[in-house]
C-alpha positions in Angstrom: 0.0 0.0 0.0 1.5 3.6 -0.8 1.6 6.1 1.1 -1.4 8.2 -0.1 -3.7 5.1 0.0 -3.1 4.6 4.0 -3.7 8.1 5.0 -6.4 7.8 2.5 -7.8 4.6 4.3 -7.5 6.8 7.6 -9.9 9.0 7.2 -13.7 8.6 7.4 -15.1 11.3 4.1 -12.1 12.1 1.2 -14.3 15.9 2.0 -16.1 17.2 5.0 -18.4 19.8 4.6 -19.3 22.5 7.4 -22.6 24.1 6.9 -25.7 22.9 5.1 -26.4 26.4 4.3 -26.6 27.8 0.4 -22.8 27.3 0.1 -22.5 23.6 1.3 -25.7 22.7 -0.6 -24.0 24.1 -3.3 -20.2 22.9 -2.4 -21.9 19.0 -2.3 -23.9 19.0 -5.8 -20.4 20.0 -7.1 -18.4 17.2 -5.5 -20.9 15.0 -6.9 -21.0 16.1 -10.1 -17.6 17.5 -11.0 -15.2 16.7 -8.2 -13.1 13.3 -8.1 -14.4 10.0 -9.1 -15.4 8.0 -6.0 -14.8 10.7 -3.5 -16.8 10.7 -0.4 -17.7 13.3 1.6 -20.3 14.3 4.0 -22.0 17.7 5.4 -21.8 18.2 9.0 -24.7 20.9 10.0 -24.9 22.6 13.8 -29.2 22.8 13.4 -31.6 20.9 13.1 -32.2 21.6 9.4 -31.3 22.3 5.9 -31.0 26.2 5.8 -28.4 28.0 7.4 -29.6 32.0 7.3 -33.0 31.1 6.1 -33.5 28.6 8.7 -31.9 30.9 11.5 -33.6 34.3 10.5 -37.7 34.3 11.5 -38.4 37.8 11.9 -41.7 38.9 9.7 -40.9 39.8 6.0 -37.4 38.3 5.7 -36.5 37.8 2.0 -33.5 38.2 0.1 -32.1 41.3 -0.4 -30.5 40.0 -3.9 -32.8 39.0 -7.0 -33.4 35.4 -6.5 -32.4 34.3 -10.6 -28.7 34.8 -9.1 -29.6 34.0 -5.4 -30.6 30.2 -6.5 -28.4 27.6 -7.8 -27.1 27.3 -11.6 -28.0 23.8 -11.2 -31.4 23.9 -10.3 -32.7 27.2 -11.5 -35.6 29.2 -9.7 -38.9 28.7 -11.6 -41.1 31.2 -9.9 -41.3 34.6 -12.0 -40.7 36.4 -9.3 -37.7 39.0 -8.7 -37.0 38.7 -4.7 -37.8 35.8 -2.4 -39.1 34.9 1.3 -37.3 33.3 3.7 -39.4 30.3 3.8 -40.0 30.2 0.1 -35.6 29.9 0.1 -35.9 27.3 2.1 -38.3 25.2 1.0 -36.1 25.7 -2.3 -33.1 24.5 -0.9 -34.7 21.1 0.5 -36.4 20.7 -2.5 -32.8 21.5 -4.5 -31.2 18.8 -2.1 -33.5 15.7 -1.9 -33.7 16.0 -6.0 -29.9 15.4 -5.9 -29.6 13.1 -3.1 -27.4 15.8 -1.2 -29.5 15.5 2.0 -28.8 12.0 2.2 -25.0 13.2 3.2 -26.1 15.6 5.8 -25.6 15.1 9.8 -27.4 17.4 11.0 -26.7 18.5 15.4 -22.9 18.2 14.4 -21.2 21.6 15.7 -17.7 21.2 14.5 -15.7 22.6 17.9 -11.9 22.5 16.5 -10.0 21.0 13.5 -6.7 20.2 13.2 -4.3 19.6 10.6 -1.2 16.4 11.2 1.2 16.9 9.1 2.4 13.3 9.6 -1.1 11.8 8.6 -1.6 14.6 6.2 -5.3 14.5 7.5 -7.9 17.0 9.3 -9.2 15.3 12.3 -12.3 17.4 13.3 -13.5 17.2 17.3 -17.2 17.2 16.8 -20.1 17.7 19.6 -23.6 16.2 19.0 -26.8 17.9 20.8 -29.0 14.6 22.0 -32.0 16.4 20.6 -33.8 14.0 24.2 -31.4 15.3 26.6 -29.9 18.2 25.6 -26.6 16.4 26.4 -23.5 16.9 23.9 -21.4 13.7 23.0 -18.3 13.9 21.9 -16.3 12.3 18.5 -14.0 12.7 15.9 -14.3 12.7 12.5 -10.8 12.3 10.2 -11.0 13.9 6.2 -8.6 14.6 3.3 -10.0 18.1 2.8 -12.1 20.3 5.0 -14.7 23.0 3.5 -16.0 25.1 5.6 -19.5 26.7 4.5 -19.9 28.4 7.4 -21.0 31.9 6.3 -19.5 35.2 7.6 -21.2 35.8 10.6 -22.0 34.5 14.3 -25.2 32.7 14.4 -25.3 32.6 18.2 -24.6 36.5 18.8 -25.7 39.8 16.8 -24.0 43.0 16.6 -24.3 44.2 19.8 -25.2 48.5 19.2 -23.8 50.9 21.5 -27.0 52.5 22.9 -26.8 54.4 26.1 -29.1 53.2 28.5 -31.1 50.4 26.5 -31.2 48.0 29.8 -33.2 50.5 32.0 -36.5 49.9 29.1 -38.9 48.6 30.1 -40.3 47.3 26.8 -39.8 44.5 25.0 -36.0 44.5 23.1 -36.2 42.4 19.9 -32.8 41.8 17.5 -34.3 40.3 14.6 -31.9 37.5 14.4 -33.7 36.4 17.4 -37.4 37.0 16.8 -39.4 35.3 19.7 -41.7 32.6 18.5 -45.3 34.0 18.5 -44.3 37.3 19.6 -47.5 39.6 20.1 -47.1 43.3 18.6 -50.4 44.3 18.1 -51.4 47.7 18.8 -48.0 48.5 19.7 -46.0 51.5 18.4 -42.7 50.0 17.3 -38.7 51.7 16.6 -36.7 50.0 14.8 -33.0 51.2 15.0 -31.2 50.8 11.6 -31.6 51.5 8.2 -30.0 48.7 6.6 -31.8 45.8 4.8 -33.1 44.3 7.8 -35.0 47.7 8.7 -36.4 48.0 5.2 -37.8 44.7 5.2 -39.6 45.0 9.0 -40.7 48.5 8.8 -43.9 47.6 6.1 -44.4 44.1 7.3 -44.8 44.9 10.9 -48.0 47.5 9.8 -50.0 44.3 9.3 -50.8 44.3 13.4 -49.0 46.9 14.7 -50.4 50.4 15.8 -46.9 52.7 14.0 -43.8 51.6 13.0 -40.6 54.2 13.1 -37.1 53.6 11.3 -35.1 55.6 13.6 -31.7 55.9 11.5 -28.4 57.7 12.7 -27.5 58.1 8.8 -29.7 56.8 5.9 -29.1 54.0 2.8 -30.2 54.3 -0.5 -33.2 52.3 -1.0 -34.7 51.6 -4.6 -38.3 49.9 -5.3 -38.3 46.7 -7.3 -41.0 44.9 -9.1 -41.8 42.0 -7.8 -42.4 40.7 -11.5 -39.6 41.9 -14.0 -41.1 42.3 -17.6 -38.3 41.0 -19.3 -38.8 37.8 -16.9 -42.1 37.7 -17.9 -41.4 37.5 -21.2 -38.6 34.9 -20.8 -41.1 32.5 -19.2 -44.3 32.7 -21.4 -41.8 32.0 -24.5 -39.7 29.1 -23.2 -39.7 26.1 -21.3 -39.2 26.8 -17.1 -36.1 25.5 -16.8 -34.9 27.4 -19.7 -36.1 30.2 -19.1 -35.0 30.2 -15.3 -31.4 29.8 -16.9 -32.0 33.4 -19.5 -33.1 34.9 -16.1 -30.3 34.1 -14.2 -28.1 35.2 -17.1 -29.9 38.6 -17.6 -29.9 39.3 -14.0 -25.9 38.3 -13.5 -25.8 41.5 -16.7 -27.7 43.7 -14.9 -25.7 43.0 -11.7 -22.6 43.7 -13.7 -23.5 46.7 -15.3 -25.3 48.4 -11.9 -22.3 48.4 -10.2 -19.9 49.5 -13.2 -21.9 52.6 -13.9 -22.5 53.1 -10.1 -18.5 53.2 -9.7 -17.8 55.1 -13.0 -20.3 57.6 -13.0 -21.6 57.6 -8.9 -23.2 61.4 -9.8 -25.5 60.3 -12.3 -27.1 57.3 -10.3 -27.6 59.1 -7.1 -29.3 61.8 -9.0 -31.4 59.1 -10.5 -32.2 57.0 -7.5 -32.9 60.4 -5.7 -35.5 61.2 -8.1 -37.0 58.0 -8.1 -37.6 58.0 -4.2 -38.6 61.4 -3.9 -42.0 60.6 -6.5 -42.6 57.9 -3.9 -42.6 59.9 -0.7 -45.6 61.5 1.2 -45.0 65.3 1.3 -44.2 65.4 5.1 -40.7 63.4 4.7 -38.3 64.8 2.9 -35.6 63.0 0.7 -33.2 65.4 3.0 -31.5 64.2 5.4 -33.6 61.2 5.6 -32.8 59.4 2.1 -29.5 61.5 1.2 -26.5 59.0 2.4 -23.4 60.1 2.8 -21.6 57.9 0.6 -22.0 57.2 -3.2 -23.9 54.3 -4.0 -22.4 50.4 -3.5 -19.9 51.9 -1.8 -22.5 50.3 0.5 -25.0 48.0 -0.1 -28.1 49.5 -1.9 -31.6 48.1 0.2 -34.3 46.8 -2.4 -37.8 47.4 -1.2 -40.3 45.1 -3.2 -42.9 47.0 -5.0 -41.9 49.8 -3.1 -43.4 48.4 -0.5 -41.3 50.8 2.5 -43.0 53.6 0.4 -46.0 52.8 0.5 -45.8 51.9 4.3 -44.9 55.7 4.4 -47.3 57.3 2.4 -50.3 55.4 4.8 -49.3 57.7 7.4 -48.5 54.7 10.4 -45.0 54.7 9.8 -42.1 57.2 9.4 -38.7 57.6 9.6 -36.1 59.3 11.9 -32.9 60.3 11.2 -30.9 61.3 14.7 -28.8 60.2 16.9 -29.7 58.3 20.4 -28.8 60.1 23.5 -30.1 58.0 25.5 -32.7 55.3 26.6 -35.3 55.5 29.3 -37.4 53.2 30.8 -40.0 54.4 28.3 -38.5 56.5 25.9 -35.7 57.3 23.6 -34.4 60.3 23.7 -32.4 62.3 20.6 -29.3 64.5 20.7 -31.8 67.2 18.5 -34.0 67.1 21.7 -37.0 65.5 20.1 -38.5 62.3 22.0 -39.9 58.6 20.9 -41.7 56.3 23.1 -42.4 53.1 22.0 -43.8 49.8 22.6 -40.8 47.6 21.3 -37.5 48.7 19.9 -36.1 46.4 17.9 -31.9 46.2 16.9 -31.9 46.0 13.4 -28.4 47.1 13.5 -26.1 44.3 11.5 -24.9 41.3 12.1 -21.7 40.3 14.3 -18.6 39.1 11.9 -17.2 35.7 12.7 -15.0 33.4 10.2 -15.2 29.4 10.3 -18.2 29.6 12.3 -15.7 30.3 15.1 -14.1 26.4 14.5 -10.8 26.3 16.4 -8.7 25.5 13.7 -5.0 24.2 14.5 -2.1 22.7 12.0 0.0 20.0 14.5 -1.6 22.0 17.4 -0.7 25.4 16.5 -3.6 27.8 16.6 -4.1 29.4 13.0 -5.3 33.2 13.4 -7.4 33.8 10.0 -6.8 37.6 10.3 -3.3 37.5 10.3 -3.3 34.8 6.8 -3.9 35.9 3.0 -6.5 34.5 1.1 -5.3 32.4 -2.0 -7.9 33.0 -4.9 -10.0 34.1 -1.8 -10.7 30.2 -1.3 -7.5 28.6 0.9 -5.7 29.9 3.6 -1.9 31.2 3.7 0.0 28.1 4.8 -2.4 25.9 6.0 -3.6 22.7 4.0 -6.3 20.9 2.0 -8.1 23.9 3.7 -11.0 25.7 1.5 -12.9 28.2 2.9 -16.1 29.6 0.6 -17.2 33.2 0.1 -20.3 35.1 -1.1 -20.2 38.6 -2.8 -21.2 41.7 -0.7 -22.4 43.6 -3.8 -23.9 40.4 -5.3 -25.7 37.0 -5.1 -24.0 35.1 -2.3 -24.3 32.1 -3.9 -22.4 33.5 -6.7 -19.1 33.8 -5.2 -20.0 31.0 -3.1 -19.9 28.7 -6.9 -16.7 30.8 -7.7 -15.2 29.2 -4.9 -16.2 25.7 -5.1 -14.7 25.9 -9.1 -11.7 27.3 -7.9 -11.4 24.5 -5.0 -12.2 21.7 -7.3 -10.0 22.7 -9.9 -6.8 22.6 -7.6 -7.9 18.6 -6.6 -8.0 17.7 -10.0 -4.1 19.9 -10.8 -3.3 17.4 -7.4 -4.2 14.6 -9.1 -2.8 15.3 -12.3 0.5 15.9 -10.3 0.1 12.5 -8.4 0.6 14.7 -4.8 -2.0 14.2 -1.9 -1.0 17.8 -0.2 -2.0 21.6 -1.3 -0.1 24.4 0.7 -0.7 27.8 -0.4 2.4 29.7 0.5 3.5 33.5 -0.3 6.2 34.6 -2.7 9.3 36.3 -2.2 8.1 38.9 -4.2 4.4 38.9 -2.3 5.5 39.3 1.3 6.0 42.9 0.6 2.6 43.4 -1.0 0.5 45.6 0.4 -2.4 43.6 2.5 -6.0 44.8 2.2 -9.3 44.1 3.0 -11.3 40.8 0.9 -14.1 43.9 1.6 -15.3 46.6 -0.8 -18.0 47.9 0.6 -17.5 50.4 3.8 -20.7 49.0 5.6 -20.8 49.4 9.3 -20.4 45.5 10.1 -18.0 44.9 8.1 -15.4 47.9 9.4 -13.9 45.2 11.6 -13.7 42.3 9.2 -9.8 43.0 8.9 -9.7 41.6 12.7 -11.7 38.3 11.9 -11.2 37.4 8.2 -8.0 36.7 5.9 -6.3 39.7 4.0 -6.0 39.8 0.4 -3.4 41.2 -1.6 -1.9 41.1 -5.1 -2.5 38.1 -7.9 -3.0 34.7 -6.7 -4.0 36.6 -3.4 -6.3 39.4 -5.1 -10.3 40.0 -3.8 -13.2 38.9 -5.7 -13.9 41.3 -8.7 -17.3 40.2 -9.9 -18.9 37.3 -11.3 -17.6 37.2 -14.8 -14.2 37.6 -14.1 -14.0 35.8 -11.3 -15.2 32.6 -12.6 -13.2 32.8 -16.1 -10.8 33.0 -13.7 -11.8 30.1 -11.7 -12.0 28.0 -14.7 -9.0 28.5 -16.6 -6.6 30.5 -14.1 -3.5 29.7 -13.0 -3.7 27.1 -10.0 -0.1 26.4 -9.0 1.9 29.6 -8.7 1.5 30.7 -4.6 0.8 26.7 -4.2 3.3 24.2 -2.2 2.6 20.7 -3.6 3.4 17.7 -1.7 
């Protein structure tokens, strides 16, 4: 027996998955279908269910924020003619996307992958993994050995949100709700209700809480640009009534990774022009009494954060019924049954709810170790933004801010799959990526573009990027050319 065929009978899966969410769904239809003949692998999921975001998030109205042609997979593409989605409409598509596959017959789901470390000698991951006895509550412990780890884990911490820096919020006396952790049957009817934020999450709560409750406020300390979208696009429509459904879903998705494209190249090249135009567009769909400024004039040019999408207008038209408004000051301070503003003015509400972002965290904060020693993401580069700077048969899988996640997230899993097949072609059983002489003196930046709030800090918790090998995610197009038919051994130690 050779060497690579006794570490190979060591270890229990060839690839372990971590995260059932849109990206491991995604990672394991690949392995099936394009990865290495034979190989086994298995997804190890922390809940109770297929999911990840959709099956965490509950709070009323959730839907994507990105047009739902590019949200779903390439292999499976959405056939509703619709242009966002619901959280439990995603869902429901991603079980449906699995069991047609078989991909859920691979998925262990109360597995919360604690720490993994690399041996150098066995040239295998060996994963400590706790089970929650869904009887008992009770967590066993085990191991799990793998060639190649993946972790799907998403890019932030599902058990804590943002925390916001608000003066005094303990002393009320209401309810405080972060939507990440809406209560189950939470009662707000007839109740005047804040929500603190003005990021997607505020945009999508503000018009579906009017359904019970008595007023709903957006209190925003600076605002985002927010632009109404059909929930039918005509061009869709057309697509659909002319060809077959799965046809047509993949013209959608193509026309939709265009329009993508060229959004964010004429936002970048000529910012002027589109904030005069979405500026012109929000003000036709305000009530008189709120003003585009300061409330919808953002300080920055657009993309430079993420733009909100508001479906049919819908955040408008909450507006313009006169039970909900928006805010735009800063907190001084929280009372037992107010919140009061630095401009003097007072709310009292009900509820406040933190819509305020989400709290960064890399490998779903997985201990990860090569022979013991800790590896600390933030002070690594990211190699094709996929594998990590000196540690092993490691891939890591990202979304796009300005994008579909799952976008980037397929970008990833082509790049990852590509380097096992240039292993095998070379006959070696170990990828290292490894810097340069000429790349340690590259400037380091952020894999980032977008100067959201939340992700400030991302520096501190995710990988840097730099130069070539090591450069950020561009956009789709590129990216997955690159992905395709890019270079995959300069910056790579094979073994």
């Amino acid at each position: 027996m050779t060497e690579s065929e006794e570490a190979h009978s060591q270890a229990d899966f060839d690839i372990i998955i971590i995260g059932a969410g849109i990206s491991g769904i995604n990672a394991a239809y690949r392995i099936q279908n394009e990865g290495p003949r034979g190989a086994t692998y298995t997804i190890l999921e922390a809940r109770t269910s297929i999911g990840g975001t959709w099956d965490l998030f509950r709070y009323p109205g959730i839907r994507s924020d990105s047009d739902v042609a590019t949200f779903g997979f390439a292999w499976n593409p959405w056939k509703k003619n619709q242009t966002l989605a619901s959280g439990p409409e995603i869902k429901d598509y991603m079980i449906e996307s699995a069991a047609l596959h078989g991909i859920d017959r691979h998925i262990s789901y109360n597995k919360k992958v604690v720490a993994a470390n690399w041996s150098r000698p066995d040239r295998l991951w060996t994963l400590n993994v706790e089970k929650v006895a869904s009887d008992s509550g009770n967590l066993a412990h085990g191991t799990l050995k793998a060639r190649f780890v993946l972790l799907a884990t998403g890019y932030y911490d599902y058990d804590q949100p943002l925390q916001p820096i608000i003066p005094g919020l303990q002393d009320f006396q209401g309810a405080v709700i972060h939507p990440q952790f809406w209560p189950d049957g939470f009662d707000y009817t007839n109740q005047d209700i804040v929500v603190i934020g003005s990021g997607a999450t505020a945009v999508t709560l503000l018009p579906s809480l009017l359904d019970k409750a008595k007023s709903v406020t957006m209190l925003q300390r600076s605002p985002s640009y927010i632009v109404a979208l059909p929930l039918q696009d005509r061009l869709t429509n057309v697509l659909h009534a002319a060809l077959p459904t799965q046809l047509a879903g993949r013209f959608t998705r193509l026309l939709w990774i265009s329009r993508s494209w060229l959004i964010n190249y004429v936002s970048r090249r000529w910012p002027g022009y589109v904030r005069n135009t979405v500026r012109d567009a929000t003000i036709k769909l305000l009530p008189p009494e709120i003003s585009w400024d300061p409330h919808f004039n953002p300080r920055y040019n657009p993309w430079d954060q993420r733009v909100c999408a508001t479906m049919d207008g819908d955040f408008f038209a909450a507006l313009r019924s006169g039970k909900a408004n928006v805010v735009t000051d800063t907190i001084s301070r929280v009372t037992a049954d107010a919140i009061q503003l630095e401009s003097g003015g007072q709310l009292s509400p009900d509820v406040i709810i933190t819509a305020t972002g989400l709290k960064l965290n890399c490998a779903g904060g997985i201990k990860v170790s090569v022979d013991g020693a800790p590896v600390d993401f933030s002070q690594k580069l990211a190699w094709k933004t996929t594998m990590l700077q000196d540690v092993p048969n490691l891939a890591f899988i990202t979304g796009y801010e300005n994008a579909s996640w799952t976008l980037g997230a397929d970008v990833g899993m082509r790049t990852f799959l590509r380097l096992i097949r240039t292993m095998e072609d070379r006959g070696v059983y170990v990828a290292t990526p490894r810097l340069l002489p000429e790349d340690v003196q590259e400037e380091r930046r952020s894999m980032f573009t977008l100067s959201s709030t939340y992700l400030k800090n991302a520096n501190q918790v995710f990988p840097m990027a730099g130069t070539g090998q090591w450069s950020p995610k561009q956009n789709y197009i590129v990216d997955m050319l690159r992905a395709s038919w890019g270079d995959m051994t300069t910056g790579m130690e094979f073994q």
